[in-house]
Each structure stands twice: as structure tokens, then as C-alpha cells.
Steps between C-alpha positions, in 0.01 A plus 500: 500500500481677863189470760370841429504378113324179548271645744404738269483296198270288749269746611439636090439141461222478739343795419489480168336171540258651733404796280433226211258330771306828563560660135133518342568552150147718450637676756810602331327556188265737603798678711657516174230648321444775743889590461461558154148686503705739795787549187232579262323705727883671531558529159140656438601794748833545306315544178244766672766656636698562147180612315430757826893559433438538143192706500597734756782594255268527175340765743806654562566519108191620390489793772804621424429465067215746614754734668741474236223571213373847674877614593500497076188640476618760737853557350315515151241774640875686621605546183212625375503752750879624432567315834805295435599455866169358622522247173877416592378464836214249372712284268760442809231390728379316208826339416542366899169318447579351197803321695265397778278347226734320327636355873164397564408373165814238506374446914157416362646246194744311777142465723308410190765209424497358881144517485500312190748238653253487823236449345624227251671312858130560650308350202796211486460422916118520489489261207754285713285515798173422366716178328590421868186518634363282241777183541457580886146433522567245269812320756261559797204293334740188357673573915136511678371152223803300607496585862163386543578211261779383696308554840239227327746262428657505812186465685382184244810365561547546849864748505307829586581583876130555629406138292786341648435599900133364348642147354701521843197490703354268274826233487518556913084368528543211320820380685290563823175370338721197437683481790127495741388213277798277480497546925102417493601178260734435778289491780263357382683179381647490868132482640397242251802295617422575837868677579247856627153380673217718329465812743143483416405171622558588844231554750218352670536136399875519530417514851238236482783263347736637852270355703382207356841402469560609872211309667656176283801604660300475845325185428795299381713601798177366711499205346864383564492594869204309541660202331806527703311443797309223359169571682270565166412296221596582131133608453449720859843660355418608186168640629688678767701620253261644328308670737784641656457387795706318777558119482495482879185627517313208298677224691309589884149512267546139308671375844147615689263349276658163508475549858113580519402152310401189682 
């Protein structure tokens, strides 16, 4: 098989596919039915144009049995009058009309039979038309029940493309729904554990704790300088200490009033 073959075979391929995809079949039956009412409608012209066919020469027939019957009246009223030429004269005339009568008579029995045959083909095609119209409205009902049949069970169970994009959505929230509460889980068994410090615990006495914890800081510092030097007693120290004040500074005031007794 060459390219141009199997591109062709292809492209039918396709197409054909496609035109099943669009293909409504009310559509086509209704396209259908409007053929054959356009044929009917034909066939009803054919048969009103044999009868006009057929009638016009019944016309013709009769006019000219009228000419033929006064050329024999005339011919007779000849010979009454010794006037043998003018009756020859008559009966010839009469004679060519009888031909053209007899022409028209077998004209008029050939349009007689193909109206006949019309008419029987008309009477045959409407009766065939009015069966189609019957089983189409019948094939577009069943078509129009199952389609919306078949548009319920696909959105019950889910197949249908608008309830699909909608059990999607739906499939896509939960993950996320799931997702935010196995990460708030999380957390929060990190801050019981104390891996994350509580965000909202932080503030005011946070920095109360600071500098508590800074001034024992201070005060502990104080007190081991003033030990090193030895010049304060355990007590004086851990008063110093907490007051925050200087060692050195508590020595000169015990040293002076020791001084000022007798």
C-alpha cells in the first residue's frame, strides 16, 4: 500500500469517526423525511401535469368532434341542395379531422395510463411517507428517552463529563482538606513536645522572665567578685547581691560604724 493510499485510507478513517461523533440521529431523520416529502411534493406536480396534459387534449377532441359533426351537417345540407362539390368539399375536411381525432384520442389514452401509473406511485410514496414519519417520531422518542437516561446514569455514577470535573473538584478538596489537617496534627504534636515554642505565648512576661533572669545574671556575677576579694561576709554578699548593688560599697559603711563605737 503507497503513502497517498494509507493517507487516504487514514484521513476516511478519521472522518468517518468524527461524523459518527457529531451525527444526531433526529437530525438525520428529520433530513430524511423532508427528502421524501420534496419527492412527493415532485411526484404530485408530475401527476398535475399529466391530467393538465390529459385534459388539454379531451379539449382538443371534443372541439374538433364539434367541427367534424357540422362539416356533416353541412355536406348533408349540400346534397340537399344539388351541391355535390360543397358536400365533397365537407366530407374531406371532415375526413382530416377524423385523423386528428383518432391521433389525439390514442394521445389522451397513453396520458390517461401515466396518470394512472402516477397516481398509483403517489398514493404508494405518500402511504410510505406517512409510515416514515410515524417509526421516525417513534426512533426520535426511544433516541431522546435513552439519551437522557444515559445522561442520568452517568451523572449517578459519576462517568458524565460535567459530574466528573464536579467529583474532580470534590476528590481535589478532600486531599487538601486532608492534607491542612494532617499538617495542623503535626504541629501541634511538635508544640506539645516542645520541638516549636507556642507563637502565642510570647509577649509581655516573656520579657519579664529576660530580665529576671538577667538581673540573676547580675547578682550572681556580684557575688563571686565580692568573694574573690574576700572583704564581705556570706550574708553582706547575698544582700548585695540582691540589691544589685556593689560589694565595695558596703565594706567603707560596716568599716565606719565599728569605728564610731567606744
Amino acid at each position: 500500500m503507497g503513502m497517498w493510499q494509507r493517507f487516504t485510507l487514514i484521513f476516511r478513517a478519521k472522518a468517518n469517526k468524527a461524523l459518527d461523533r457529531a451525527e444526531d440521529p433526529r437530525e438525520t431523520l428529520d433530513y430524511s423525511y423532508q427528502r421524501q416529502l420534496d419527492l412527493l411534493s415532485k411526484v404530485r406536480r408530475g401527476v398535475a401535469d399529466v391530467a393538465t396534459s390529459r385534459k388539454r387534449v379531451e379539449l382538443q377532441i371534443n372541439q374538433l368532434e364539434q367541427q367534424s359533426t357540422k362539416l356533416q351537417d353541412q355536406a348533408q345540407k349540400a346534397i340537399t341542395m344539388e351541391r355535390e362539390d360543397l358536400a365533397r368539399e365537407a366530407l374531406t375536411r371532415k375526413s382530416g379531422l377524423t385523423t386528428q381525432i383518432n391521433d389525439l384520442k390514442v394521445q389522451h389514452a397513453q396520458l390517461q395510463g401515466e396518470e394512472e401509473k402516477l397516481t398509483l406511485a403517489q398514493q404508494r410514496l405518500q402511504a410510505k411517507v406517512e409510515s416514515f414519519r410515524t417509526r421516525k417520531e417513534t426512533i426520535k422518542a426511544t433516541y431522546t428517552a435513552a439519551e437522557a437516561q444515559t445522561r442520568i446514569n452517568e451523572a449517578m455514577s459519576g462517568i458524565g463529563d460535567e459530574m466528573g470535573d464536579v467529583g474532580a473538584a470534590i476528590q481535589r478538596a478532600e486531599d487538601k482538606t486532608a492534607q491542612m489537617q494532617a499538617r495542623a496534627g503535626a504541629i501541634d504534636e511538635l508544640i506539645a513536645s516542645g520541638a516549636l515554642d507556642d507563637v502565642s505565648s510570647t509577649g509581655s512576661g516573656d520579657d519579664i522572665a529576660r530580665e529576671l533572669d538577667a538581673m540573676s545574671s547580675a547578682a550572681d556575677v556580684e557575688a563571686e567578685l565580692a568573694a574573690l576579694k574576700g572583704g564581705a561576709s556570706a550574708p553582706q554578699q547575698i544582700e548585695a547581691a540582691e540589691n544589685g548593688g556593689d560589694i565595695l560599697k558596703a565594706e567603707p559603711e560596716k568599716n565606719t560604724a565599728e569605728g564610731n563605737q567606744p
